[in-house]
C-alpha positions in Angstrom: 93.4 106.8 105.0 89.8 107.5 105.7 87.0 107.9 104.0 84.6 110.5 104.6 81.0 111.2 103.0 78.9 114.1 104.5 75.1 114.4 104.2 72.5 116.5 105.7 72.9 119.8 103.9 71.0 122.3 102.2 68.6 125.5 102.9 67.6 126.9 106.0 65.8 129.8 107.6 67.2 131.9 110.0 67.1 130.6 113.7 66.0 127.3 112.2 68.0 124.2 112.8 70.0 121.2 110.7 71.9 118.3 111.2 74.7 117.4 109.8 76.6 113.8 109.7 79.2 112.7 108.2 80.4 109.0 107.5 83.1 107.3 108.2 84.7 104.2 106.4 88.4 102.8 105.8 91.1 102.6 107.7 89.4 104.6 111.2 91.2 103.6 114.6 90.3 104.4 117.5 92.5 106.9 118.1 90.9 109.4 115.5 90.2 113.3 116.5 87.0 114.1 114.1 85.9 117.4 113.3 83.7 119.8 111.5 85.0 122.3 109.0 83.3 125.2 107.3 84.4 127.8 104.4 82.4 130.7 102.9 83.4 132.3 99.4 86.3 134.4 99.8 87.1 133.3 103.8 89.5 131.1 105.1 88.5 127.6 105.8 87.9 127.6 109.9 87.6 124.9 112.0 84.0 124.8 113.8 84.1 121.9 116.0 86.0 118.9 117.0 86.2 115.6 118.9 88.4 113.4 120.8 87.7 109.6 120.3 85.0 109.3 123.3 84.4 112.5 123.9 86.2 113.7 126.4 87.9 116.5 124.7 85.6 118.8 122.5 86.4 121.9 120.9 83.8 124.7 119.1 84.5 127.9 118.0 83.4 131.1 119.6 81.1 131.5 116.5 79.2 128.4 117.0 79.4 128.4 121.2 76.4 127.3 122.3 74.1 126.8 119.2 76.1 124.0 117.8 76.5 120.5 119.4 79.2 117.7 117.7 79.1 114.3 118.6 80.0 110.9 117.4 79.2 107.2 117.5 81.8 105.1 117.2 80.3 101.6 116.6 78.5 103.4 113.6 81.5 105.6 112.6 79.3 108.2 112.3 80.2 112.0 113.2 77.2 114.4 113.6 76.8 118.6 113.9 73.5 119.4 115.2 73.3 123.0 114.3 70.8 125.4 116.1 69.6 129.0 116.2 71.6 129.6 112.6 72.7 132.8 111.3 73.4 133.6 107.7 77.0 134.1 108.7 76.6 130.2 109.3 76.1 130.1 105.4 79.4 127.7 104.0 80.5 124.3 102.7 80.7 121.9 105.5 83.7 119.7 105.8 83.7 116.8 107.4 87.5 115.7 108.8 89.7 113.0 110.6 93.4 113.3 111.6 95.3 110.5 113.4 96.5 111.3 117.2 100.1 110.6 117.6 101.3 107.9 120.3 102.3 109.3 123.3 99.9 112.4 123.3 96.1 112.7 125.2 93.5 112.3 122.5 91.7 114.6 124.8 94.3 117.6 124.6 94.8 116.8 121.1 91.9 117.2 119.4 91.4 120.1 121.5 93.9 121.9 119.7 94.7 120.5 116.5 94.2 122.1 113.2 96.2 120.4 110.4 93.4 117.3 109.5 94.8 114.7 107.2 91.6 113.0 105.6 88.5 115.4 104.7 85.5 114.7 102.9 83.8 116.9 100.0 81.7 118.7 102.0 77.9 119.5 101.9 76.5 122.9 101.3 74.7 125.0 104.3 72.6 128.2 103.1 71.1 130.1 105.6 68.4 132.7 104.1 
């Protein structure tokens, strides 16, 4: 398994910006998708972006399109979420997540589309006032 610690947290105003990053430590191949969760009291847990191991294959939800940028460096194991222009809707616990990409399928295509994550961290809070 892997294991993941996210930092970068806390309160924010409107339109402002944060950063998020999340590291990574145990077993980590290099055949990882990496992604971002986020869930607000009462809502579902959604997935807000994700990453294929070099970056080829990103994903973001409409909700964050365009304001939000993931990225990671693998030599550092280190996944970050540069969040811009933030809303209060933005306003959730964080999750930072790995899953495994089976042999045989593009790591590209896969972390495009997956959604069950197997390895998450405990999350950092992100208030937007």
């Amino acid at each position: 398994h892997v294991q993941l610690v996210e930092s970068g947290g806390g309160l924010v105003q409107t339109g402002g910006s944060l950063r998020l990053s999340c590291a990574a430590s145990g077993n980590l191949s290099a055949r990882t998708c990496m992604g971002w969760f986020r869930q607000a009291p009462g809502k579902e847990r959604e997935r807000v972006a994700s990453i294929s191991p070099w970056g080829s294959g990103v994903y973001y939800a409409d909700s964050v399109k365009g304001r939000f940028i993931i990225s990671r460096d693998n030599a550092k194991a280190i996944l970050d979420l540069q969040m811009n222009s933030v809303e209060p809707t933005d306003t959730a616990r964080y999750y930072c997540a790995a899953v495994a990409i089976p042999v045989g399928r593009s790591g590209a295509d896969y972390c495009v589309s997956a959604v069950a994550y197997t390895d998450w961290g405990r999350g950092t809070q992100v208030t937007v006032s």
